[in-house]
N, C-alpha and C positions, 0 to 999 in steps of 0.2 A: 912607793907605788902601791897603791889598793889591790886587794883581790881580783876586784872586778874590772881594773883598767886591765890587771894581768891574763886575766882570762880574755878579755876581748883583743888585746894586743894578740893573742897567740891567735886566735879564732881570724885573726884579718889575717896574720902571718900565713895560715895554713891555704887560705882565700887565695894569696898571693901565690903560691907552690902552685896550688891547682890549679890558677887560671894559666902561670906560664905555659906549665905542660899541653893544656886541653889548646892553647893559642899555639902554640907549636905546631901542635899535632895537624890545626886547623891550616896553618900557613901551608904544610907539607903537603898535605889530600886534598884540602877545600872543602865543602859543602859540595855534594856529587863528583867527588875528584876532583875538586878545582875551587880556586880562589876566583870568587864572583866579579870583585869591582875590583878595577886597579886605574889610575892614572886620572882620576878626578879633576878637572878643572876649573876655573873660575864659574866658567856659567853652571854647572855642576851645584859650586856653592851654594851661589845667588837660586838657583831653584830650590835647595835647601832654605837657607837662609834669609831670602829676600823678604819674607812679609815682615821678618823682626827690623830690618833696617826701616822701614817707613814710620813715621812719615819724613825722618830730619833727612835721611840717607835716601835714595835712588839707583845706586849703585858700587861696588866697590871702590871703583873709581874714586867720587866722592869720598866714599870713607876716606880714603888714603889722602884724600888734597887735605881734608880738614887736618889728621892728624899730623899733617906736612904743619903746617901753616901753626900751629900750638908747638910745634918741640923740632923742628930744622929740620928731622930726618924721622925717617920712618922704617923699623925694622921688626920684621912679620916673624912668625912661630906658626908650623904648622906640625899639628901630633897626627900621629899614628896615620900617617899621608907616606907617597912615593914623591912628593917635590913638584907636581903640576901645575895647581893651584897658583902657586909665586909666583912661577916661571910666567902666569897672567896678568900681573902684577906691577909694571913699568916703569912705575916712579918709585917703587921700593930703594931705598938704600942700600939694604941687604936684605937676608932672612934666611932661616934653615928650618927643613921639613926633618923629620923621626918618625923612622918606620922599622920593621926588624931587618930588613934587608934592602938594600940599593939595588935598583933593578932597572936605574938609567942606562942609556945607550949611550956612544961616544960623544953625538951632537948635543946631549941635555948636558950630561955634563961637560962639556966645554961651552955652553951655555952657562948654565951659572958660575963656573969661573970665572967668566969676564961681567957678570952682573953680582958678584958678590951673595951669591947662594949657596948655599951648603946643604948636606943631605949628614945625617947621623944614622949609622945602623944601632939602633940600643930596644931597648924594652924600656914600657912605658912605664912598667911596675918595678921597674930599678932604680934605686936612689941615684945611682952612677950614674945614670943619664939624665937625671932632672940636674943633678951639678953640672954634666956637661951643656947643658943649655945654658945657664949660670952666667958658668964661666966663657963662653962663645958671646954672652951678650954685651958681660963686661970687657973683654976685649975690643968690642967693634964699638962700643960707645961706654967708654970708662965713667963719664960724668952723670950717666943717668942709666944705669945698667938692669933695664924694663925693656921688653917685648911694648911695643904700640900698639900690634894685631896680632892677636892668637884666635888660630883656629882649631878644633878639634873633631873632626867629622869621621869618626870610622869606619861606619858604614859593615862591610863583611869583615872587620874586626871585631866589634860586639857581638856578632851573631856566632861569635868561639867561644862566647863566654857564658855556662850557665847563669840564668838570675841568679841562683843563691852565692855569685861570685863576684856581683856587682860592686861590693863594698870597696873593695880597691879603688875603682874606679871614679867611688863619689868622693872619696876623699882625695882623688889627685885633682877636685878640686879647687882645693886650698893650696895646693900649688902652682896650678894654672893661673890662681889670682896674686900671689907674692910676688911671679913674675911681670905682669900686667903695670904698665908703666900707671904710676900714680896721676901722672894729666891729662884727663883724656883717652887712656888707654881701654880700647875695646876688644871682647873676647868672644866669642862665636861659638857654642858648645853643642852637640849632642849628646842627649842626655840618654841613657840605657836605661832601660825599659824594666822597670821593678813590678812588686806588689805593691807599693805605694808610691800613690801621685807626687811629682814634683810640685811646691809651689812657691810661690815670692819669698816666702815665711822661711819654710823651712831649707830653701836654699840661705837666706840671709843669716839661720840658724848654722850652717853647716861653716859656710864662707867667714864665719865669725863677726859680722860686722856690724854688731847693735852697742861697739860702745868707738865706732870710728863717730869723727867728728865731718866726715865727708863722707856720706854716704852712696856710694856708686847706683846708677840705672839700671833695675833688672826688669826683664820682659820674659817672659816663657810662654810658646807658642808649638803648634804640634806642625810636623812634614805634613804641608799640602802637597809640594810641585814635583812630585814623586814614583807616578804615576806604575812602573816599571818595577816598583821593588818594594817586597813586601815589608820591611822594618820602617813600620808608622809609629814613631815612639816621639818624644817631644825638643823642642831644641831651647841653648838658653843666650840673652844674651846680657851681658856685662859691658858697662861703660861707668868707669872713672871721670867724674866731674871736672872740669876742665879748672886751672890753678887761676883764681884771678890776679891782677897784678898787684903784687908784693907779698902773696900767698905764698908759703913753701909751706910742702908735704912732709912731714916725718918720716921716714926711712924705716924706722925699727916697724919689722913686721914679726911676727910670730914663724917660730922655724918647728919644725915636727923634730 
């Protein structure tokens, strides 16, 4: 290991302490005593999200038939979310939301009991929990063990996190796309709000992906439909080019 990976590895390390704590602290009091947003739903999303979906997509809906129709079943990931979102969601297969704490009522969760949803209490910036997704996916579909839908929408999660602590965050990334099913698979991100602009470039710089031979769709686009809440920061999105027939993806991805 070089100097300078070693220095930078401690310097994200230390990134990582900090943000937990200050995200803690934020869960606990809130922003004015209180946590702003909770229970986000699908149109929620699509307000967020809807201009990146045009012009192939109209609606989640949509999303989810196509990605029915390319791979049998369709099983969604939603980060640093309470589980509302999916539960909009109908033709899902399954899917589980991660948030630090569960804070469904008896009727959701017996709700997605019977629709095959799950909720995760973990931190985003734990290894522990990017395995537990992992391995939740390989278990529900051993044969092709990819998220189809990832979402990542914070919202009053990032606004616990100073910028200079952003860096965690852009490199969980590269994990949000390891897990991203290679046919097809589309990902939904908001992106936190730096001193430097996101763009095609250096997302595809970050995500690694100038020496794949199938290079995935990206689009970055800022919150218009928003109107209520001050974090105007930019959204990204990700789609995996769909396998043509007798096409198979390589597996080996890169692991941190």
């Amino acid at each position: 290991m070089t100097v300078e990976h070693s220095v930078g590895s401690r310097r994200i390390k230390g990134q990582l302490d900090s943000s937990k704590r200050n995200a803690k602290e934020f869960l606990t009091h809130g922003e004015d005593g209180k946590w702003t947003f909770r229970r986000s739903d699908i149109r929620d999303y699509q307000a967020t999200f809807g201009d990146l979906l045009l012009p192939h997509f109209n609606s989640f809906e949509s999303v989810v038939k196509e990605l029915k129709a390319a791979n049998n079943s369709v099983f969604a990931l939603d980060l640093m979310s309470f589980g509302a979102a999916l539960r909009d969601l109908h033709e899902l297969d399954g899917g589980i939301s991660i948030g630090l704490h569960d804070i469904r009522v008896e009727d959701e969760t017996t709700h997605d009991r019977f629709h095959n949803l799950s909720f995760h209490a973990g931190d985003v910036l734990a290894n522990e929990t990017w395995s537990f997704m992992q391995n939740w996916i390989s278990s529900q579909r051993p044969e092709l063990p990819y998220f189809d839908l990832i979402f990542c929408r914070p919202l009053g999660g990032y606004l616990s996190i100073r910028e200079e602590h952003y860096i965690p965050y852009v490199f969980g990334l590269r994990k949000i796309f390891r897990l991203l099913n290679p046919n097809g698979g589309i990902a939904l991100i908001q992106l936190p709000i730096t001193k430097e602009k996101f763009d095609e470039g250096n997302i595809r710089k970050l995500l690694k992906l100038n020496n794949l031979h199938r290079e995935p769709q990206i689009k970055i686009a800022p919150t218009s439909r928003c109107p209520n809440f001050r974090f105007y920061g930019e959204n990204l999105f990700i789609q995996n080019p769909l396998l043509q027939e007798g096409e198979h993806e390589s597996k080996d991805r890169e692991h941190d």
